[in-house]
Biopython code that builds the backbone (N, CA, C, O; Angstrom):
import numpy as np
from Bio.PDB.StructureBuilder import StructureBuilder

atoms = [
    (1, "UNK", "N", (-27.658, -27.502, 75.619)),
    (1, "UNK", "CA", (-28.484, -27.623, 74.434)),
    (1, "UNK", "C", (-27.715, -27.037, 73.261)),
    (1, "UNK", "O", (-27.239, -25.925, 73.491)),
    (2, "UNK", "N", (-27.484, -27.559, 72.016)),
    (2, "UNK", "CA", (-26.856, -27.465, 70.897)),
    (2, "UNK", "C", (-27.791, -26.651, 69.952)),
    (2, "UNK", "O", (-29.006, -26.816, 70.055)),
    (3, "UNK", "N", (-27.380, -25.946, 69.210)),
    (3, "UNK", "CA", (-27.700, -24.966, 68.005)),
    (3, "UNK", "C", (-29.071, -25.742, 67.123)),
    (3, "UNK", "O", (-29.963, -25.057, 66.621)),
    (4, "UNK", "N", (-29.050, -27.201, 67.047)),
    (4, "UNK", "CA", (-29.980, -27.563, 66.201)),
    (4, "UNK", "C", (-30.891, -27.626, 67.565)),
    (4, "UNK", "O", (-31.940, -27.089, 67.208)),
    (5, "UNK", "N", (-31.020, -27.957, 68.778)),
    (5, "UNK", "CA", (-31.996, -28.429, 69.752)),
    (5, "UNK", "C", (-32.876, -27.142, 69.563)),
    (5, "UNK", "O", (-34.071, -27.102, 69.274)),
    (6, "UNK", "N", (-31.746, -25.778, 69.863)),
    (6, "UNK", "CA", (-32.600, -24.805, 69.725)),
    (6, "UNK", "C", (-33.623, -24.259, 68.701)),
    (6, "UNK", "O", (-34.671, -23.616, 68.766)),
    (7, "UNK", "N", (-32.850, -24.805, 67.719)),
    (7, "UNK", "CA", (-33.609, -24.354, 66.489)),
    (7, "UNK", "C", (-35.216, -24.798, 66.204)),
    (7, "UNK", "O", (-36.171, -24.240, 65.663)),
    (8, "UNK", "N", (-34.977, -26.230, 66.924)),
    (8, "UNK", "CA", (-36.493, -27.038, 66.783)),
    (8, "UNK", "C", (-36.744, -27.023, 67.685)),
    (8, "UNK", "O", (-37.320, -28.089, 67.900)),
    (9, "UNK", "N", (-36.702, -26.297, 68.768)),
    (9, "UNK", "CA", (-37.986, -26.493, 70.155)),
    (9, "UNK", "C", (-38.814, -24.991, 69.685)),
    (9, "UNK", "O", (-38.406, -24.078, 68.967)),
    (10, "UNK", "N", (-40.130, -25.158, 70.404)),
    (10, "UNK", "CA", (-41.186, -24.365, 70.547)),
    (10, "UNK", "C", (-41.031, -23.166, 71.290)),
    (10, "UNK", "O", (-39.888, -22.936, 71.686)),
    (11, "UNK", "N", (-41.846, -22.420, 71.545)),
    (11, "UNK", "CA", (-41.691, -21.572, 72.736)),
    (11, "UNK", "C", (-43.564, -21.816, 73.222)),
    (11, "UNK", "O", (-44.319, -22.378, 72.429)),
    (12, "UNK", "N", (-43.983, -21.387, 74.363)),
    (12, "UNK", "CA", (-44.872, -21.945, 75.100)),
    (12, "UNK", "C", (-45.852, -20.686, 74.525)),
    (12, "UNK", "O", (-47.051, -20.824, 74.283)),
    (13, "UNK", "N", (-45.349, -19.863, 74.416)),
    (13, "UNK", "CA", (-46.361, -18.274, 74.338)),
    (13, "UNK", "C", (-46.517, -18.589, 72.621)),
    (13, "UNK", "O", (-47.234, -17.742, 72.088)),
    (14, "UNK", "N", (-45.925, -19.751, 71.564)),
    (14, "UNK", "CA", (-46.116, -19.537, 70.601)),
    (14, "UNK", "C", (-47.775, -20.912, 70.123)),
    (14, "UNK", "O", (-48.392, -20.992, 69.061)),
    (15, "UNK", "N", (-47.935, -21.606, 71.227)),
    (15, "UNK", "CA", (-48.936, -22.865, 70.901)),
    (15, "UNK", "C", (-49.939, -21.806, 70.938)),
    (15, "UNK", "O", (-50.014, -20.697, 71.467)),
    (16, "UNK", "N", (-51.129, -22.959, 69.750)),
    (16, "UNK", "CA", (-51.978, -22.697, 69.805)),
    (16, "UNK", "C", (-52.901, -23.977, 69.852)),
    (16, "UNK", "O", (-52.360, -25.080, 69.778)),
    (17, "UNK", "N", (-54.196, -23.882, 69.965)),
    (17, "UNK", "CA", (-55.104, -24.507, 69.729)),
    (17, "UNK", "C", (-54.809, -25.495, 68.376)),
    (17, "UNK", "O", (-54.399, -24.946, 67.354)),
    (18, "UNK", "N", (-55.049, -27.123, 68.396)),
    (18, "UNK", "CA", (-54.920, -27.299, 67.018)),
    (18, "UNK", "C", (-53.454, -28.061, 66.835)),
    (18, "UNK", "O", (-53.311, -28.925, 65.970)),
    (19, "UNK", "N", (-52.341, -27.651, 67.758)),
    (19, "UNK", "CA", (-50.663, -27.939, 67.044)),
    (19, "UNK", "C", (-50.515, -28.760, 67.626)),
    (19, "UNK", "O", (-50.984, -28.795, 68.763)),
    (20, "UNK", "N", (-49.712, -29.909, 67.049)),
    (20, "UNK", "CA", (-49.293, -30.974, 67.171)),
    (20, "UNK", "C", (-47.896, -31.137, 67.538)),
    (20, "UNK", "O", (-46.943, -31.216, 66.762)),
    (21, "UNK", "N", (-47.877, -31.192, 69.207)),
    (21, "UNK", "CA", (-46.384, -31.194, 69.790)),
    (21, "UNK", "C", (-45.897, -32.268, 70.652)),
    (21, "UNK", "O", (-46.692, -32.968, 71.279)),
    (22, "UNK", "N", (-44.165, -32.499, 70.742)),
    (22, "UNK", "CA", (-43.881, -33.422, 71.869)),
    (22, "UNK", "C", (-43.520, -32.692, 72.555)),
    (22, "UNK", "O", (-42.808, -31.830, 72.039)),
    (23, "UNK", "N", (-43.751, -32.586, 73.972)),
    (23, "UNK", "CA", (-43.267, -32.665, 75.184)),
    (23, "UNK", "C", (-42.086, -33.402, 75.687)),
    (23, "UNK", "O", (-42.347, -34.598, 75.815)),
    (24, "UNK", "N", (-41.396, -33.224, 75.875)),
    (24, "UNK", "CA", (-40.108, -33.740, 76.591)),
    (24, "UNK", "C", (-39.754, -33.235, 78.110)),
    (24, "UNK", "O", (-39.074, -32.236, 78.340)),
    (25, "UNK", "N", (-40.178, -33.868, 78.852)),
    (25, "UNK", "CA", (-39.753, -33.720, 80.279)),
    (25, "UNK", "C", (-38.640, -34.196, 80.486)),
    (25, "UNK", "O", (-38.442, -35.208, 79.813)),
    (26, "UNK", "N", (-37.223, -33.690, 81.602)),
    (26, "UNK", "CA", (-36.392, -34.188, 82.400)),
    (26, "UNK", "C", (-36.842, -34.526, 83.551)),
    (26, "UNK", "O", (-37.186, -33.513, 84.159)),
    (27, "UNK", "N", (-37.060, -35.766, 84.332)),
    (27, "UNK", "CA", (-37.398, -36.363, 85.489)),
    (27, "UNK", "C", (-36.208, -36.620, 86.526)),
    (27, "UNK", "O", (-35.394, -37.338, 85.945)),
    (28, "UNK", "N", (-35.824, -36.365, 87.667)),
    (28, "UNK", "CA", (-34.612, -36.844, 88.525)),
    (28, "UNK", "C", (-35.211, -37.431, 89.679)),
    (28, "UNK", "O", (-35.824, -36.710, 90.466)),
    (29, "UNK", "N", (-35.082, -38.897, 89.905)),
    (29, "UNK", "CA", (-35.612, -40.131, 90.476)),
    (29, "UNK", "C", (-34.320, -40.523, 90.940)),
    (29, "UNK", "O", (-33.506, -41.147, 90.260)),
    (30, "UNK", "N", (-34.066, -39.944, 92.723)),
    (30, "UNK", "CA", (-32.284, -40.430, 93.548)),
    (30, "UNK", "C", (-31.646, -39.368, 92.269)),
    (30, "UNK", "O", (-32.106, -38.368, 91.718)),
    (31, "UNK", "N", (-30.407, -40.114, 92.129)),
    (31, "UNK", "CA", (-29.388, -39.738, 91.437)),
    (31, "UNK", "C", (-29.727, -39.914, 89.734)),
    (31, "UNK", "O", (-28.862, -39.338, 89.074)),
    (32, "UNK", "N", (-30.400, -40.336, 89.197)),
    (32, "UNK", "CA", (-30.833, -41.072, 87.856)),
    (32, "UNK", "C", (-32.005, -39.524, 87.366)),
    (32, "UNK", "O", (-32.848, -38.959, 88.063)),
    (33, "UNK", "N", (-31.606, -39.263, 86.033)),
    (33, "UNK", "CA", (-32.122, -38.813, 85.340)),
    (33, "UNK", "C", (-32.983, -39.441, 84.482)),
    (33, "UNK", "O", (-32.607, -40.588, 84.237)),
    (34, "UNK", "N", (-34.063, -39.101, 83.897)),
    (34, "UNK", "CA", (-34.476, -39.550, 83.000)),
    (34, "UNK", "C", (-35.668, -38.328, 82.208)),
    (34, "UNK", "O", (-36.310, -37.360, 82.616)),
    (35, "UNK", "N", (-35.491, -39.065, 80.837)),
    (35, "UNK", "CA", (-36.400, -37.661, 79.824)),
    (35, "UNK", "C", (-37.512, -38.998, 79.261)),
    (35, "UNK", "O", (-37.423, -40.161, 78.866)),
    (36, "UNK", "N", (-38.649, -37.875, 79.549)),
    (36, "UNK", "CA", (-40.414, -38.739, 79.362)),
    (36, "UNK", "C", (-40.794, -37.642, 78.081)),
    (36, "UNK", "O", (-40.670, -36.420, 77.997)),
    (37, "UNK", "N", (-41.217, -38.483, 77.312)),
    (37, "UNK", "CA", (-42.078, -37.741, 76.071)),
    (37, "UNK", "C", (-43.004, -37.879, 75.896)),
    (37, "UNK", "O", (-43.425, -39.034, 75.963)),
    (38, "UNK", "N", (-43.645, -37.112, 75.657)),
    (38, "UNK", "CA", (-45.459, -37.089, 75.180)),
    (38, "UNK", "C", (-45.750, -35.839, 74.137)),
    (38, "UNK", "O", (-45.404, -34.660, 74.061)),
    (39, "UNK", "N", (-46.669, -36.850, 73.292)),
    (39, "UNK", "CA", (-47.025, -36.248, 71.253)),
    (39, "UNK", "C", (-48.551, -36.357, 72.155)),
    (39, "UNK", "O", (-49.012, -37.104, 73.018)),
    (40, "UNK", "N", (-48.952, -35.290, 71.483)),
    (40, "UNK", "CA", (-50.521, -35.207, 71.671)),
    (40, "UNK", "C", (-50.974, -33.900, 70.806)),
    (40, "UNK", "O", (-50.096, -33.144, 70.390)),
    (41, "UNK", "N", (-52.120, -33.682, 70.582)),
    (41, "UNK", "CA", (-52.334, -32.244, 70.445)),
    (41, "UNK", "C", (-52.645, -31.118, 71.172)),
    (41, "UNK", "O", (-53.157, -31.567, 72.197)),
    (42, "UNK", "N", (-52.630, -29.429, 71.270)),
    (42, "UNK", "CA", (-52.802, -28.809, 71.941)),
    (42, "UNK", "C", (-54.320, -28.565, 72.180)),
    (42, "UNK", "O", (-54.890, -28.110, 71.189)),
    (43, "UNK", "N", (-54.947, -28.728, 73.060)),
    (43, "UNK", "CA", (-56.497, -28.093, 73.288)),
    (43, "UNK", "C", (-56.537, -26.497, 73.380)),
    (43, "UNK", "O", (-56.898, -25.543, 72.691)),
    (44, "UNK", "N", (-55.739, -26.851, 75.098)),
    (44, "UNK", "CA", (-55.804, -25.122, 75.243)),
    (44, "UNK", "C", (-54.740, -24.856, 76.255)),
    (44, "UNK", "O", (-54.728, -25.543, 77.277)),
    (45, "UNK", "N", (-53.791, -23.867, 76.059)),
    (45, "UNK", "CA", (-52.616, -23.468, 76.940)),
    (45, "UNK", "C", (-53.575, -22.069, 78.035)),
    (45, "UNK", "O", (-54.311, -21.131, 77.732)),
    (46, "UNK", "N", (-52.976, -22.686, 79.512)),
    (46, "UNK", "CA", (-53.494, -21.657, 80.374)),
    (46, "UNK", "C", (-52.258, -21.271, 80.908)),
    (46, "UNK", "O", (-51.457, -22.194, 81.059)),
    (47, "UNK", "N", (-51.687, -19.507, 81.418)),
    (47, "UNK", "CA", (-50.766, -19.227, 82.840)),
    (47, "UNK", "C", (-52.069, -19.259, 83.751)),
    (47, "UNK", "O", (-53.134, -18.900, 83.250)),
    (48, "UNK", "N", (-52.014, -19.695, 85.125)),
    (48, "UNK", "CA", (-52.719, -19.921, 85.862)),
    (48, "UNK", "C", (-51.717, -19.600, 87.290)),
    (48, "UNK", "O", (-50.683, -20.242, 87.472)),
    (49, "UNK", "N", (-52.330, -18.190, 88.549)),
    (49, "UNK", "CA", (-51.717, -18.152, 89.688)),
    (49, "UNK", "C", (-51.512, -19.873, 90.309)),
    (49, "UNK", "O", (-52.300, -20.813, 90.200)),
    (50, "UNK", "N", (-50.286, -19.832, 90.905)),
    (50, "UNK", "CA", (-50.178, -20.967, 92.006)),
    (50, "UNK", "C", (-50.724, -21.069, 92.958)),
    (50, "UNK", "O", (-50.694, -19.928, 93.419)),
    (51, "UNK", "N", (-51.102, -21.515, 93.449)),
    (51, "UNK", "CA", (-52.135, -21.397, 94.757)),
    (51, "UNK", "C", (-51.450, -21.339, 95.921)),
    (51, "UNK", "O", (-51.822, -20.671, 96.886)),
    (52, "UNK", "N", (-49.898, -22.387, 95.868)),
    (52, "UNK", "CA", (-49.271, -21.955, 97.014)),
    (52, "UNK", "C", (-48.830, -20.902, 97.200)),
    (52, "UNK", "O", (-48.480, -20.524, 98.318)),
    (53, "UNK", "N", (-48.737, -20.074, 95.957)),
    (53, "UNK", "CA", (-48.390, -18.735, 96.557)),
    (53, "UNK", "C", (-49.347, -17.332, 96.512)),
    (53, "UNK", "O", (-49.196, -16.282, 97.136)),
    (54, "UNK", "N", (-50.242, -17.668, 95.668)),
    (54, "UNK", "CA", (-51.370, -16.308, 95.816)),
    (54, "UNK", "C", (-52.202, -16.553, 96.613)),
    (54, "UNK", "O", (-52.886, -15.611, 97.010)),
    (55, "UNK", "N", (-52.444, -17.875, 97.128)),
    (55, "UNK", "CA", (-53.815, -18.012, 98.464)),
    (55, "UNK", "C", (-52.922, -17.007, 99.566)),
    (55, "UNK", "O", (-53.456, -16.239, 100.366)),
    (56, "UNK", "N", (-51.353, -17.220, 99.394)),
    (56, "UNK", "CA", (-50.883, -17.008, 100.982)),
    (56, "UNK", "C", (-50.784, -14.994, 100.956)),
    (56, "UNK", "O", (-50.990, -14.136, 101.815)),
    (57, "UNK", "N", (-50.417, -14.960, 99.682)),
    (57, "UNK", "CA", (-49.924, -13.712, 99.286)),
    (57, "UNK", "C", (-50.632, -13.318, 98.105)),
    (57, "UNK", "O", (-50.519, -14.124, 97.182)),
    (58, "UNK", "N", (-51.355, -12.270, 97.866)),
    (58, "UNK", "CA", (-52.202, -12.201, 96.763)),
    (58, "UNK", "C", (-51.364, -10.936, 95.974)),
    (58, "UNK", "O", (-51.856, -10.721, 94.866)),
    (59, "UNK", "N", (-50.542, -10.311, 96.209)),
    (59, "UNK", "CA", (-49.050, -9.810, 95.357)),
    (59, "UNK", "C", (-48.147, -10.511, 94.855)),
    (59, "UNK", "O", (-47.556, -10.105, 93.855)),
    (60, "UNK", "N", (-47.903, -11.471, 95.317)),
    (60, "UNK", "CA", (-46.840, -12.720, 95.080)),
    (60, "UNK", "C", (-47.121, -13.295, 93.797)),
    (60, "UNK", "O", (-47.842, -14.293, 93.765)),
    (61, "UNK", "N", (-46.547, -12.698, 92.471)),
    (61, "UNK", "CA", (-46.966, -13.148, 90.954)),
    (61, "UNK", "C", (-46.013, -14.613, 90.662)),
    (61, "UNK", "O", (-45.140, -14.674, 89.796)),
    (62, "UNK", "N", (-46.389, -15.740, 91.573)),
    (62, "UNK", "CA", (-46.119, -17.240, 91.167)),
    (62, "UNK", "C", (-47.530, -17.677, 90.494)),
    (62, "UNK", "O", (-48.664, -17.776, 90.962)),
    (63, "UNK", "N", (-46.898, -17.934, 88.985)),
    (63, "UNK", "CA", (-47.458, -18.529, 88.219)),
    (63, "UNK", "C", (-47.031, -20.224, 87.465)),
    (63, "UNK", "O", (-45.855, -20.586, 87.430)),
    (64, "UNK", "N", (-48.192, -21.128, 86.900)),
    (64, "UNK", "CA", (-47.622, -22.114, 86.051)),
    (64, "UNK", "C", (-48.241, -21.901, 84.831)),
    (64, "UNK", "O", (-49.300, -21.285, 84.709)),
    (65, "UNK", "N", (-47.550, -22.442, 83.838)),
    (65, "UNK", "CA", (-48.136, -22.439, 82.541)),
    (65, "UNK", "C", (-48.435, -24.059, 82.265)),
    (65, "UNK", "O", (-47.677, -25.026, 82.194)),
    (66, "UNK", "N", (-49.627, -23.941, 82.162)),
    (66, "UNK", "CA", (-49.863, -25.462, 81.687)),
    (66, "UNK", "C", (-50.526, -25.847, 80.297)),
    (66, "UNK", "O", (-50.992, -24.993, 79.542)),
    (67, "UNK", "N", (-50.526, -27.173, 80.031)),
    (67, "UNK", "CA", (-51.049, -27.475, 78.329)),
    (67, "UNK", "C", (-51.677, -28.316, 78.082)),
    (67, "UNK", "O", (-50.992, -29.179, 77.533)),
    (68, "UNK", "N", (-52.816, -28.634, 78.189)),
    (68, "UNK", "CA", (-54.181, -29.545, 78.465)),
    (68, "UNK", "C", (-53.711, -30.073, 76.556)),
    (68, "UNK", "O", (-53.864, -29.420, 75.523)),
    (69, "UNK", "N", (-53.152, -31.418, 76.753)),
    (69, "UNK", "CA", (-53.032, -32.420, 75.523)),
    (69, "UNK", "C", (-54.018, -33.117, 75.084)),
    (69, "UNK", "O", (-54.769, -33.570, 75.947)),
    (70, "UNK", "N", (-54.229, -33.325, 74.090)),
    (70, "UNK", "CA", (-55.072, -34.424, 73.567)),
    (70, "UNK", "C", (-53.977, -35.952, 72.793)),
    (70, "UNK", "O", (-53.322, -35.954, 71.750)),
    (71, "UNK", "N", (-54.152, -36.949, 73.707)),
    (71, "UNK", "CA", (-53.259, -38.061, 73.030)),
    (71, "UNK", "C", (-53.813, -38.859, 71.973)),
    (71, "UNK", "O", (-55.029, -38.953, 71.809)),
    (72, "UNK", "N", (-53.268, -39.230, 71.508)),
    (72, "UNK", "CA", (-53.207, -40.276, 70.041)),
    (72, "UNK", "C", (-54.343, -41.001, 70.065)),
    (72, "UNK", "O", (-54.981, -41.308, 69.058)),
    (73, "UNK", "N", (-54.751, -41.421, 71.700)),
    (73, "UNK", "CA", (-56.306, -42.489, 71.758)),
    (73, "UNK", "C", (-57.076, -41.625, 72.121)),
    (73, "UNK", "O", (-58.118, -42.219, 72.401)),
    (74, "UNK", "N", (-57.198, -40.603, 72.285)),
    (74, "UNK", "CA", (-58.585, -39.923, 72.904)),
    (74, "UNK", "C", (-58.328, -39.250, 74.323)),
    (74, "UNK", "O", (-59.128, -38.415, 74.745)),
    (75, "UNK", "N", (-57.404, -39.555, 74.925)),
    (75, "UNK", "CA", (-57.076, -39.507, 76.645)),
    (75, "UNK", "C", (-56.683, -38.026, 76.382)),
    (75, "UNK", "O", (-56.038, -37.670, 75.396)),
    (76, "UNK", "N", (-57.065, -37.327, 77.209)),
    (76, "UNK", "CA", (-56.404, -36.058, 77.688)),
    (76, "UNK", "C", (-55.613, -35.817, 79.002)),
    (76, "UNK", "O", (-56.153, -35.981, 80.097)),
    (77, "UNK", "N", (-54.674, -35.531, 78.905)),
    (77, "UNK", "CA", (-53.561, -35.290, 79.940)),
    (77, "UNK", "C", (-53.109, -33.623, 80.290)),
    (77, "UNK", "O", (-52.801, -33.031, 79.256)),
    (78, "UNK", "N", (-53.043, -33.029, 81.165)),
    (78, "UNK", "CA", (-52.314, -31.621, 81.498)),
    (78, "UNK", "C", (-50.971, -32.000, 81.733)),
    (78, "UNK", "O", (-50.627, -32.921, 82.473)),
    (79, "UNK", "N", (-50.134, -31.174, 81.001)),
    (79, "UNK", "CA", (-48.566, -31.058, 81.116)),
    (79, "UNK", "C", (-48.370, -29.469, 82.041)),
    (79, "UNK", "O", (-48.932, -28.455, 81.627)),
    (80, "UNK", "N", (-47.644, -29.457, 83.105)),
    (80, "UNK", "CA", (-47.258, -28.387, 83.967)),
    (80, "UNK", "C", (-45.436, -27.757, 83.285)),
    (80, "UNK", "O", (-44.307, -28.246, 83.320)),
    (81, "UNK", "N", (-45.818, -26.927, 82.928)),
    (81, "UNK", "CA", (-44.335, -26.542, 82.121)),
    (81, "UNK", "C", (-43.286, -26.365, 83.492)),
    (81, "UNK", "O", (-43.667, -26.149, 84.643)),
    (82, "UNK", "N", (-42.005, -26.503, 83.074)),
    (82, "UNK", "CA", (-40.973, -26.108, 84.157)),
    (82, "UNK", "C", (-39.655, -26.051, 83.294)),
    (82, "UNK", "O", (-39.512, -26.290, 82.095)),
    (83, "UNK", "N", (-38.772, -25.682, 84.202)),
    (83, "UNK", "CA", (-37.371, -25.161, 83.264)),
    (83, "UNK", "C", (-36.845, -26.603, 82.869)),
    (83, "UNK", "O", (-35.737, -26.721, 82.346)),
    (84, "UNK", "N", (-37.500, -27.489, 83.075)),
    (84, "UNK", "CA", (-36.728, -28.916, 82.238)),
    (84, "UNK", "C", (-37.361, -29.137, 81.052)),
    (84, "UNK", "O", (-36.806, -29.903, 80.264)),
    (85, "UNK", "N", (-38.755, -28.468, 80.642)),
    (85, "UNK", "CA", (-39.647, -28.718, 79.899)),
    (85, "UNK", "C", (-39.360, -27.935, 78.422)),
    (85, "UNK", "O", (-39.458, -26.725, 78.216)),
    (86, "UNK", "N", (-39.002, -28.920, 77.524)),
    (86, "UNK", "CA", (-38.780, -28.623, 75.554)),
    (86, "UNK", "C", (-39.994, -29.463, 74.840)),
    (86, "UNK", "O", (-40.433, -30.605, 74.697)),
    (87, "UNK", "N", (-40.241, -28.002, 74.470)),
    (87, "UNK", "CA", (-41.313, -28.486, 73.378)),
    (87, "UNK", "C", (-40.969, -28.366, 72.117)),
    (87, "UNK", "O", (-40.287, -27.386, 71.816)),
    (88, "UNK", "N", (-41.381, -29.399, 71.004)),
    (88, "UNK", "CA", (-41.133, -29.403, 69.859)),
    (88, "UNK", "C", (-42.200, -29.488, 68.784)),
    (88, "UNK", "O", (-43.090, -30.140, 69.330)),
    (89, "UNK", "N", (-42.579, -29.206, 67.627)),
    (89, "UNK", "CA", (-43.208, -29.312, 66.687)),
    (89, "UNK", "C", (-43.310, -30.881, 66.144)),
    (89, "UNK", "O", (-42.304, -31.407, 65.668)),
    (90, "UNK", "N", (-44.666, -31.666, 66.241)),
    (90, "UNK", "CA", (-44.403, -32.806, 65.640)),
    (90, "UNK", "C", (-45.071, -33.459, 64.495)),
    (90, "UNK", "O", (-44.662, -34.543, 64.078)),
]
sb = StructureBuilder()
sb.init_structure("model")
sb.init_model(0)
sb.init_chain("A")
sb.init_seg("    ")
for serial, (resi, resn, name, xyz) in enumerate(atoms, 1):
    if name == "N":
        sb.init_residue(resn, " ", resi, " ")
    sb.init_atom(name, np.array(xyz, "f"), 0.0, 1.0, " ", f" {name:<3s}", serial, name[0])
structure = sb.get_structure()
């Protein structure tokens, strides 16, 4: 990632209610990469325990951060953040 990428992505602890962001996922399908985008607005950002790991272990601090979108037609979608995941201001 280059000096300007950084400059314009988000940070996840900075959304709020209200902001208007793209999502950019990296997907790896076999050998083939591919990056999926989605513009929507933010409803509401949750960290939420994993279940695979606090049902088994209730010390075990595996968490996801997720971001309940609102899209362009009305549809709402949850985005699951992960280390491929850049968010941007849109």
């Amino acid at each position: 990632m280059g000096a300007a990428d950084r400059a314009s992505t988000t940070r996840f602890d900075e959304l709020k209610s209200g902001d208007r962001i793209t999502v950019e996922q990296t997907v790896t399908v076999e050998k083939k990469k591919q990056t999926v985008a989605t513009t929507g607005t933010v409803i509401r950002t949750e960290r939420t325990h994993s279940s695979l790991y606090h049902e088994h272990n209730v010390d075990n601090s595996g968490f996801r951060d997720t971001i309940l979108l609102e899209l362009p037609d009305g549809e709402l979608t949850t985005v699951i953040m992960d280390e491929f995941t850049m968010l941007h201001r849109a």
